[in-house]
PLY file of the C-alpha trace (Angstrom):
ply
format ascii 1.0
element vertex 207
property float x
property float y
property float z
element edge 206
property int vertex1
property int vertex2
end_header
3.81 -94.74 64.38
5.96 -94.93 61.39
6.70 -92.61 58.77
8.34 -93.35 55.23
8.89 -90.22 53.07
9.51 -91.29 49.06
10.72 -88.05 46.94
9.09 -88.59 43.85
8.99 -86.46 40.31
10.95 -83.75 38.55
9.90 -81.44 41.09
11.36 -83.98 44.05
8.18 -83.75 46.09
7.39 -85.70 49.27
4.78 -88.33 49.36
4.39 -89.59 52.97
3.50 -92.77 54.13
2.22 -92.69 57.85
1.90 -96.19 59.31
0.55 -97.93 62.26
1.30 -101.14 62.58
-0.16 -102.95 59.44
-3.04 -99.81 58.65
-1.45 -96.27 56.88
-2.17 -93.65 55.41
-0.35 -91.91 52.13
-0.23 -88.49 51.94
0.36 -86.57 48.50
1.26 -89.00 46.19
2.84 -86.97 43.77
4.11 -89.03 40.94
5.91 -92.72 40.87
2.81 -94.69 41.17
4.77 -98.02 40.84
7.30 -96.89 43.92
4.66 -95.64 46.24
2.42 -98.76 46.00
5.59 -100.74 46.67
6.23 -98.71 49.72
3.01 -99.55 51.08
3.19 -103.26 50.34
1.24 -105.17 53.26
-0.09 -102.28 54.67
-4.14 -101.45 54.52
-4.27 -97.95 53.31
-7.32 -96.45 54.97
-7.26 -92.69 53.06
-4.91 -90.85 50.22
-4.64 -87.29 52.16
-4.04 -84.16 50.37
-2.69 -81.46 50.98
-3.40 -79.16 48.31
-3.97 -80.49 44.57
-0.81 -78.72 42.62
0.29 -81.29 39.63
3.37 -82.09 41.44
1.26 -83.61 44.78
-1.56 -85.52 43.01
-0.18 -87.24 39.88
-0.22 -90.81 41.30
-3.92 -90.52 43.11
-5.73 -92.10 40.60
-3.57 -95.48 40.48
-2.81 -95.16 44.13
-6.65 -95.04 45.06
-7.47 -97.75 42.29
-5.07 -99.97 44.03
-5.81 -99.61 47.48
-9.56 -99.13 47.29
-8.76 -95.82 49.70
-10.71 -93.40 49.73
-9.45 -90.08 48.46
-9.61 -86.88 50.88
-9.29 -83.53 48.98
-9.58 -79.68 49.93
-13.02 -78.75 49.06
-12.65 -75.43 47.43
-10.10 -77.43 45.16
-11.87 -80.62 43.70
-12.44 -79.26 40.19
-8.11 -79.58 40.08
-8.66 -82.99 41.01
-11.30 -83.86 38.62
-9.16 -82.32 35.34
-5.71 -81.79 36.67
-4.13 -81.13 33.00
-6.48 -77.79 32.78
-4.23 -76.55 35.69
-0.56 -77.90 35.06
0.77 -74.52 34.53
3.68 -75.42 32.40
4.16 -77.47 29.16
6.14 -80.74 29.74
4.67 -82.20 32.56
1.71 -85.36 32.68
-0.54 -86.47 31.68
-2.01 -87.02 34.99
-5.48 -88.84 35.73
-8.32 -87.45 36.91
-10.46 -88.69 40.06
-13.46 -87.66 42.19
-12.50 -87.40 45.62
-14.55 -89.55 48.06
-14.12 -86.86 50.81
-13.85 -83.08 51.29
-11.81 -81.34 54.04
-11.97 -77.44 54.52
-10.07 -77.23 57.87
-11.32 -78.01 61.07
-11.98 -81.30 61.18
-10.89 -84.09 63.01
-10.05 -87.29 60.90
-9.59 -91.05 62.94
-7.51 -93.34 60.72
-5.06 -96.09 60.77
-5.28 -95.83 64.68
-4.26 -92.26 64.41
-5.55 -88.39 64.85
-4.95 -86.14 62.44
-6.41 -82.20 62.93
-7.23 -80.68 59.39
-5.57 -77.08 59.77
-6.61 -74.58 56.78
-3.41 -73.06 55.53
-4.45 -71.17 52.66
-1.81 -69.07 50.38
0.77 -71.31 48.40
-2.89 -72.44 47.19
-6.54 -71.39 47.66
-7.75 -74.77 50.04
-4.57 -76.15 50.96
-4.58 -77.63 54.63
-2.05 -78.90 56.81
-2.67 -82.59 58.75
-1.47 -82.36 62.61
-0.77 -85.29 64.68
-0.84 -83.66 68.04
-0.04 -86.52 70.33
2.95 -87.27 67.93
4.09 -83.99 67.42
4.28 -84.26 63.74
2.87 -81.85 61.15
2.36 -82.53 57.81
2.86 -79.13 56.46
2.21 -79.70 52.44
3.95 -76.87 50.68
3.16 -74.06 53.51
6.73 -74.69 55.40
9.78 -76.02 54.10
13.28 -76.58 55.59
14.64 -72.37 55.62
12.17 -71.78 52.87
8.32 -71.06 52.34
6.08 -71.73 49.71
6.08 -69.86 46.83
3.09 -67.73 45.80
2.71 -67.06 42.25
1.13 -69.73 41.10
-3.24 -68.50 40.71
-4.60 -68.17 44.19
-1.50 -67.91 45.62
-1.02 -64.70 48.17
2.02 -64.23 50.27
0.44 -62.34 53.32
-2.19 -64.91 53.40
0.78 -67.84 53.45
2.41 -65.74 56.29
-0.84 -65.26 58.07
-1.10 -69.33 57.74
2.34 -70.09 59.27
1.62 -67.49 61.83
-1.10 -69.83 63.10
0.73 -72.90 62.99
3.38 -71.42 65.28
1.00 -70.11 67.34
-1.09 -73.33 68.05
1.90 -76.08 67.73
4.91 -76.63 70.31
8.30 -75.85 68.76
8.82 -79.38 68.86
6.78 -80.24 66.47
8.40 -82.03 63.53
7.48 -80.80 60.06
7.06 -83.29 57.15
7.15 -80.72 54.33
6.15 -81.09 50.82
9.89 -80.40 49.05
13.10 -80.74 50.89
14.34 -81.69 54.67
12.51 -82.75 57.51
12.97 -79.69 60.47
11.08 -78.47 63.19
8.60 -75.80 64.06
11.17 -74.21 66.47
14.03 -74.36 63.91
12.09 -72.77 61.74
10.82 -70.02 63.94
14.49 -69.24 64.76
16.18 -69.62 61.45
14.29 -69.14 58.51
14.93 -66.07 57.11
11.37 -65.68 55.43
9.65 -65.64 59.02
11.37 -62.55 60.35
8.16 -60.34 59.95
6.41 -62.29 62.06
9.01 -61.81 64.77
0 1
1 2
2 3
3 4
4 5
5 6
6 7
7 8
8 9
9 10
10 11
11 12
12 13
13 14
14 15
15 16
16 17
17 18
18 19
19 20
20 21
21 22
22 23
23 24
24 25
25 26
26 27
27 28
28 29
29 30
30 31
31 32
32 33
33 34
34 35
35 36
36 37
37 38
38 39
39 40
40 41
41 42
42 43
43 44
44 45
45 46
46 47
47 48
48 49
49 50
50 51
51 52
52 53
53 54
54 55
55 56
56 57
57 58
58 59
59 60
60 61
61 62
62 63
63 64
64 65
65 66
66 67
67 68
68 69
69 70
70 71
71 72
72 73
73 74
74 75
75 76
76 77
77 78
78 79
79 80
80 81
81 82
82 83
83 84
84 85
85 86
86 87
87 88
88 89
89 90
90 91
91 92
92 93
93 94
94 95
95 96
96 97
97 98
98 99
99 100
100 101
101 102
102 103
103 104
104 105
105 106
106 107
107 108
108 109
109 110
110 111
111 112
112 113
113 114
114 115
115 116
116 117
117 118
118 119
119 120
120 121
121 122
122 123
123 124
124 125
125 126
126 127
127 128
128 129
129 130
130 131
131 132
132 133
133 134
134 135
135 136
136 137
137 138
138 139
139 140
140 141
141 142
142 143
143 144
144 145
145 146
146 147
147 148
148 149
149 150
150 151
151 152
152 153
153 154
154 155
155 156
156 157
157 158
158 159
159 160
160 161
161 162
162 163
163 164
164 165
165 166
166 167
167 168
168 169
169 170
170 171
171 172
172 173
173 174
174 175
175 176
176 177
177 178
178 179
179 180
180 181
181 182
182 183
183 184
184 185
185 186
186 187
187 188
188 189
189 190
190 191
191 192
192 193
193 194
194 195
195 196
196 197
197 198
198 199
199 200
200 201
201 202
202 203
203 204
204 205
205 206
């Protein structure tokens, strides 16, 4: 397995590009269209993963899926963002980003087979209503959206954002994921579960 991150957009989010040989999969294609499709050049893109539908994570779906004929895989509980993203950019400034009807719902739980690979759907609810995480157990990588960044968490006060509920959602993933696990966040550095359990300040309470 390869990975490819691309930090995309005035908000410098990370799009990931999971490959397996010639067959990938993109995950939150934020913004950049034109730089993300050339990343996957060659490659048969198999789904568009996200984790949560915040402008900032879903502004190049629409010409990433028209490209690549991939089918789109979206939090259930937050397809209406999808399908009219400019009612929810909270800030003046930003888009205009297209709209698209996912081809797939997640709500946690389930087990998706693609590009070769086997990625666990984990709800992690808080930095947004639906968002999930994507585990790759045998790999040890998570996927972690905007739930766990590099010393940081994400922020909650955005609508249907709740702190306790965030913590409640990293509590789980440190629960059910070895320390080892490498985190692919949605903003900043690559770390590790155990780093993070030992060094981010914003995870004391659950100490």
């Amino acid at each position: 397995m390869q990975v490819r991150g691309l930090t995309v957009g005035p908000l410098q989010e990370n799009c990931w590009v999971v490959a397996n040989g010639d067959r990938a999969v993109v995950v939150d294609p934020g913004e950049e269209a034109d730089r993300i499709i050339a990343a996957i050049d060659g490659l048969t893109v198999e789904a568009i993963l996200l984790t949560h539908t915040h402008f900032d994570h879903i502004g190049a779906v629409a010409p990433v899926a028209r490209h690549t004929g991939a089918p789109v895989v979206c939090p259930q509980v937050e397809v209406p963002v999808m399908q009219d993203p400019m009612k929810y950019v909270p800030w003046p400034g930003f888009g205009p980003y297209e709209p698209h009807d996912p081809e797939q719902t997640i709500s946690g739980g389930e087990t998706l087979q693609l590009a070769g690979l086997t990625f666990d759907v984990i709800f992690t609810p808080g930095h947004s209503p639906g968002h999930v995480s994507f585990s790759l157990a045998e790999q040890r990588v998570l996927l972690s959206g905007d739930v766990l960044f590099e010393g940081s968490i994400g922020r909650t006060d955005l609508p249907g954002g709740d702190h306790a509920t965030l913590l409640d959602s990293i509590a789980k993933l440190l629960a059910a994921l070895p320390d080892d696990t490498r985190v692919l966040p949605g903003h900043m550095g690559e770390t590790s579960l155990g780093r993070e359990r030992a060094t981010n300040p914003f995870l004391h309470e659950l100490a």
